[in-house]
C-alpha positions in Angstrom: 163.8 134.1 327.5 160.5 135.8 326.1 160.4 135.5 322.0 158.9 138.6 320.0 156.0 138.6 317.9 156.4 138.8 314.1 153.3 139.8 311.9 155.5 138.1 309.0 155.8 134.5 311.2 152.3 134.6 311.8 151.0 135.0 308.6 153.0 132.2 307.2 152.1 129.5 310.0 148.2 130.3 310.1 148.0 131.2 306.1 146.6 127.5 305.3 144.1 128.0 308.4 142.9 131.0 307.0 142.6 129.5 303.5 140.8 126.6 304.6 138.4 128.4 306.3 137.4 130.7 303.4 136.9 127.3 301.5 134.6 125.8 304.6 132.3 129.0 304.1 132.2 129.0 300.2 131.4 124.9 300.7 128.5 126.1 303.2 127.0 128.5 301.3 127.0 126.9 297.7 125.4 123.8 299.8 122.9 125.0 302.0 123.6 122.8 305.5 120.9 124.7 307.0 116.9 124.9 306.0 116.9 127.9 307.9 115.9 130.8 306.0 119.1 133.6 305.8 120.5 136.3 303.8 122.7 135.1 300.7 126.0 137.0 300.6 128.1 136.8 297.8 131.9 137.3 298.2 133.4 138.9 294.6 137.1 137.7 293.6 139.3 138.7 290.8 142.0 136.5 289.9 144.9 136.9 287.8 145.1 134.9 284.7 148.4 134.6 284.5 149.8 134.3 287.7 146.6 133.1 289.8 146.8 136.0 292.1 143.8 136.6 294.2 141.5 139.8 295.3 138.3 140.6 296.6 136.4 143.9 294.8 132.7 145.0 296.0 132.1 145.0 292.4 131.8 142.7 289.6 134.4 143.8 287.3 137.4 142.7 287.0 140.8 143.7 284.6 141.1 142.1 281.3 143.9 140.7 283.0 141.5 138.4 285.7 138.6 136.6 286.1 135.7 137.4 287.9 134.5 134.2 290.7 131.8 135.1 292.7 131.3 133.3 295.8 128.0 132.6 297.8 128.0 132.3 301.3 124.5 132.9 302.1 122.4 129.6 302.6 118.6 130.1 300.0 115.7 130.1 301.9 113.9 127.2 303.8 112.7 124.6 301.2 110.7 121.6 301.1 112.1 117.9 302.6 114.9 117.2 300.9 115.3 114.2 298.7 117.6 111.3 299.0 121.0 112.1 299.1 122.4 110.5 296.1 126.0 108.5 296.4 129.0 111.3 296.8 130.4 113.0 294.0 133.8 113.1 293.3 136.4 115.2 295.3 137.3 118.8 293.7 141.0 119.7 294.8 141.8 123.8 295.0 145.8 124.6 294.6 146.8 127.3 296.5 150.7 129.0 296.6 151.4 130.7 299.6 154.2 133.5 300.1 156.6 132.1 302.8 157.7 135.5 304.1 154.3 137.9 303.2 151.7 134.8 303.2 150.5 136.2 300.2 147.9 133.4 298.3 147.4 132.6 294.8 145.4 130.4 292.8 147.2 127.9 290.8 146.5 124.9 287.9 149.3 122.9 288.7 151.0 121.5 291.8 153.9 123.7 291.7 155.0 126.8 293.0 158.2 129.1 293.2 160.8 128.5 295.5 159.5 131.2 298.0 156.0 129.6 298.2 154.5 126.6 300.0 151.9 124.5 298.1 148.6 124.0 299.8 146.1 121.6 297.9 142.6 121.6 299.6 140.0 119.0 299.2 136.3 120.1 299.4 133.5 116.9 298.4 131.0 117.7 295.5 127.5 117.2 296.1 126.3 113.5 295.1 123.5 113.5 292.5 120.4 114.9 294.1 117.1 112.4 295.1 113.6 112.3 293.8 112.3 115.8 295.3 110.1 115.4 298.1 106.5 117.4 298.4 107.3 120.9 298.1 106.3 122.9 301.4 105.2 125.6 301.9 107.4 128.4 300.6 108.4 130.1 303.7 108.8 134.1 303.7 111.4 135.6 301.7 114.0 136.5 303.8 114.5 140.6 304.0 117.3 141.6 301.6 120.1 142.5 303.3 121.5 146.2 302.4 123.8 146.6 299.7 126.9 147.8 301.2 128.1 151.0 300.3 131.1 150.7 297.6 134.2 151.1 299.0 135.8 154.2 298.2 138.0 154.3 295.7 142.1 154.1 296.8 144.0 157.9 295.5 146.3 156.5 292.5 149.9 157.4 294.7 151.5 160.7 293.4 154.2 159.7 290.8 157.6 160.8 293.0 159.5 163.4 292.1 162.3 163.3 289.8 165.3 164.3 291.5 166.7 167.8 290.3 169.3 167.3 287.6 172.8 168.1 289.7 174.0 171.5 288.5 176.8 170.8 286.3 180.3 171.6 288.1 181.6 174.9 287.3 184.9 174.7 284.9 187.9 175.3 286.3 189.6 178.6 286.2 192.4 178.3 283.3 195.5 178.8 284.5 197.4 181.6 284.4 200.1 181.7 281.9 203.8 181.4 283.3 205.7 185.4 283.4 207.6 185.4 280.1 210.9 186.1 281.3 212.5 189.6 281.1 214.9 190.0 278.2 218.1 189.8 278.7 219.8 193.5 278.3 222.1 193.8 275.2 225.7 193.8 276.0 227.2 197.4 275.7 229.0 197.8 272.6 232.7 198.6 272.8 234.2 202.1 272.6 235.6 202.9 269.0 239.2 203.1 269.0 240.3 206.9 268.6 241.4 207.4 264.8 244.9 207.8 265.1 246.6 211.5 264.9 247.6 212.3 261.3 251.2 213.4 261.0 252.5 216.4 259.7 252.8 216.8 255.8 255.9 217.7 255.3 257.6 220.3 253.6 257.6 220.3 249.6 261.5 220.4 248.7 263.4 223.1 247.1 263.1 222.9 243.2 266.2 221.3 241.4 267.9 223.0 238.8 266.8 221.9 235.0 268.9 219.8 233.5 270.6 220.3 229.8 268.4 218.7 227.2 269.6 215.2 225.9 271.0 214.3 222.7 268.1 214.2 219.9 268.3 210.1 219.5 268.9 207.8 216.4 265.8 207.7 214.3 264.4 204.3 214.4 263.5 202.0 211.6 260.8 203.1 209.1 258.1 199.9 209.3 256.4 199.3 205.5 254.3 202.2 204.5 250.8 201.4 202.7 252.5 201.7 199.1 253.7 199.5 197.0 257.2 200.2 194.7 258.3 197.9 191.3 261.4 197.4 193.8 263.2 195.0 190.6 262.8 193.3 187.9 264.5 190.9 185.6 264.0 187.8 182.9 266.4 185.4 180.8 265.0 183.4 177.9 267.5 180.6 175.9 267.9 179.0 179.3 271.1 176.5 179.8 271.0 173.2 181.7 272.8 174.4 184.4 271.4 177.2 186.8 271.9 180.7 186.8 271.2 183.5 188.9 268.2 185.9 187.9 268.0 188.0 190.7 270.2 188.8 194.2 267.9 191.3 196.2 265.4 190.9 198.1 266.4 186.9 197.5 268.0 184.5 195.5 266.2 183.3 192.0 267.8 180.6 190.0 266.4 179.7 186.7 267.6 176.4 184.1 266.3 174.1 181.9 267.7 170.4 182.7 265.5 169.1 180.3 262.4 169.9 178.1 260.6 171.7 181.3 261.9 175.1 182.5 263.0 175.4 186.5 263.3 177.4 189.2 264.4 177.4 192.9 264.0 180.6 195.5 266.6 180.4 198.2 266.9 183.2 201.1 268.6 183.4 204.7 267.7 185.3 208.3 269.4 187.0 210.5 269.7 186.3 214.7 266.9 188.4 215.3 264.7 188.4 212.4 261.7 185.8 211.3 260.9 185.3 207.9 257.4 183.7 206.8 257.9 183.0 202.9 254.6 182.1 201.3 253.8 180.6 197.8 250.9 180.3 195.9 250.4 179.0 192.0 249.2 181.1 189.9 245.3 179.9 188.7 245.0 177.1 191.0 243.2 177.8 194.0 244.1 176.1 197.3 247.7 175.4 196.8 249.4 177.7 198.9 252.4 177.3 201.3 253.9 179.0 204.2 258.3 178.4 205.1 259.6 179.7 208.3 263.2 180.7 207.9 265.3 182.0 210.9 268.7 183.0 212.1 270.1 181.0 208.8 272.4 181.3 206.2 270.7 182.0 203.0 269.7 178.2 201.4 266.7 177.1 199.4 263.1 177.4 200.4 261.2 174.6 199.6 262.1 172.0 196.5 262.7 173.2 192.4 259.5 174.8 191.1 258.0 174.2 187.3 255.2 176.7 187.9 254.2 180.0 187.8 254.1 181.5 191.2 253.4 183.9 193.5 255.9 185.0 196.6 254.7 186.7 199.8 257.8 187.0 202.2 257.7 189.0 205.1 260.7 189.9 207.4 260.2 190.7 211.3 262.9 192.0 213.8 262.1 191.7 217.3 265.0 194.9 217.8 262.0 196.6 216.5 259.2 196.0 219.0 257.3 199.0 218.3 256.7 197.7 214.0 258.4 194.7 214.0 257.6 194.2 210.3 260.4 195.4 208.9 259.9 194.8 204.8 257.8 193.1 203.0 257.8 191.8 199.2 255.7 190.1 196.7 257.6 188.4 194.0 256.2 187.1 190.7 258.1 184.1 188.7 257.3 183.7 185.5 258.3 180.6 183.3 257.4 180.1 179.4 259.2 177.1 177.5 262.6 178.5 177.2 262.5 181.4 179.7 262.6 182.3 182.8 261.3 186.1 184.4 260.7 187.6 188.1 259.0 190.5 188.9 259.5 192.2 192.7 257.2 194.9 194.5 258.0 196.2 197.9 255.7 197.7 200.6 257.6 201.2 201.4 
């Protein structure tokens, strides 16, 4: 089975082959094997300081980022006998890490690279210290300087790629259209009135009675008090005995005596079945010391206790057979009582 060529393989096994020979040439031409008269050719590097990464430029200038190294591989022009080589120097070691997969190199100040390199140290002998110069020769001819090569033409600085067009923004979404509102539902039909119902006949108007004979003209009903006051009786006893003694009879019953050094009196009156009588008594010059009785459907008896003042009577008869004036009478009776004398004085409203 035939196996394919890979650029990439190669680059990786023969990398340290490469390197090492671009050290053999530097070594040659800082060292001058030959006497031979030739045309020096330096080979401008810039390496990174940071990372140690190498390139050659046709120019010596470098980023601030590098450093320049310039090596000569053109040997000087033929020189005199050479002296004595003096003892060897000391060895000068060059670290080197190379890409595994690209074979890019880089310069390096310690032995240690990333895991995608290979470390390459490579060994070149200094110079020993140089002999007691020989006679100096002739100088030979200058060797012709060797044209400057013309500067490589500057790479085009890659166009920047496009930025991608901004995706049009997707277009927003009809709104829906809003649901049918739904039909209203119809009214229901209102009911027939009721007919009104047939008004009846009016009927006839009736034959006119006879008039009647006029009624007998009735009783005349009781008179009610009128707004004027009558002397309706009077009467007075003086000399009064121990025992008591009638002074009046009408409208009620005065009794007058003297049981002892102060004169006395009593009132005493009755009611019928249908009448009310409201008796009220008041002495004469003292304010605040009246009293009402209430005497009905009774036999004519005293009203209140014996008196030894001088008083005023209000009594007042009602009759409920008389509904339309139901006062009936009333009377205002004065009693008047001295030390040995007894007198009453009656008025009625007529």
């Amino acid at each position: 089975m035939s196996k394919m060529f890979s650029p990439a393989s190669f680059s990786r096994r023969h990398a340290t082959v490469l390197i090492a020979c671009l050290i053999l040439l530097i070594v040659a031409g800082q060292f001058g094997i030959t006497r031979a008269a030739s045309v020096s050719k330096d080979v401008l590097i810039c390496v990174n300081k940071k990372s140690g990464a190498m390139r050659q430029v046709t120019q010596a200038k470098c980023a601030k980022t590098e450093r320049f190294v310039r090596l000569t591989s053109g040997a000087a022009g033929a020189t005199g006998p050479t002296g004595a080589t003096g003892p060897a120097g000391a060895k000068k070691d060059v670290l080197i890490c190379v890409n595994k997969k690209s074979g890019a190199m880089r310069q390096v100040t310690q032995a240690k690279c990333a895991k995608t390199e290979r470390f390459v140290r490579l060994t070149s002998g200094a110079a020993g210290a140089t002999g007691p110069a020989g006679a100096k020769g002739d100088t030979g001819a200058a060797g012709a300087k060797g044209d400057t090569g013309a500067a490589g033409a500057k790479g085009d600085t890659g166009a920047a790629g496009a930025k991608g067009d901004t995706g049009a923004a997707g277009a927003k979404g009809d709104t829906g259209a809003a649901g049918a509102k739904g039909d209203t539902g119809a009214a229901g039909a209102k009911g027939d009135t009721g007919a009104a119902g047939a008004k009846g006949d009016t009927g006839a108007a009736g034959t006119t009675g006879a008039t009647g004979p006029a009624g007998a003209t009735g009783a005349r009903g009781l008179t009610g008090p009128g707004t004027v006051w009558i002397d309706y009786a009077s009467a007075s006893m003086g000399g009064l005995p121990v025992a008591p003694i009638e002074i009046i009879t009408d409208p009620v019953v005065i009794e007058c005596e003297k049981p002892a050094a102060t004169p006395t009196y009593r009132l005493k009156m009755g009611a019928s079945a249908s009448e009310t009588v409201m008796a009220t008594v008041s002495k004469i010059s003292v304010q605040g010391s009246t009293t009402t009785y209430v005497v009905e459907n009774s036999a004519t008896s005293r009203v209140g206790g014996d008196r030894t003042t001088e008083d005023i009577w209000d009594i007042r008869v009602f009759d409920y057979n008389n509904p339309n004036d139901a006062l009936t009478a009333q009377y205002i009776i004065r009693v008047y009582l001295s030390s040995n004398a007894c007198g009453v004085q009656v008025w009625k409203n007529s």
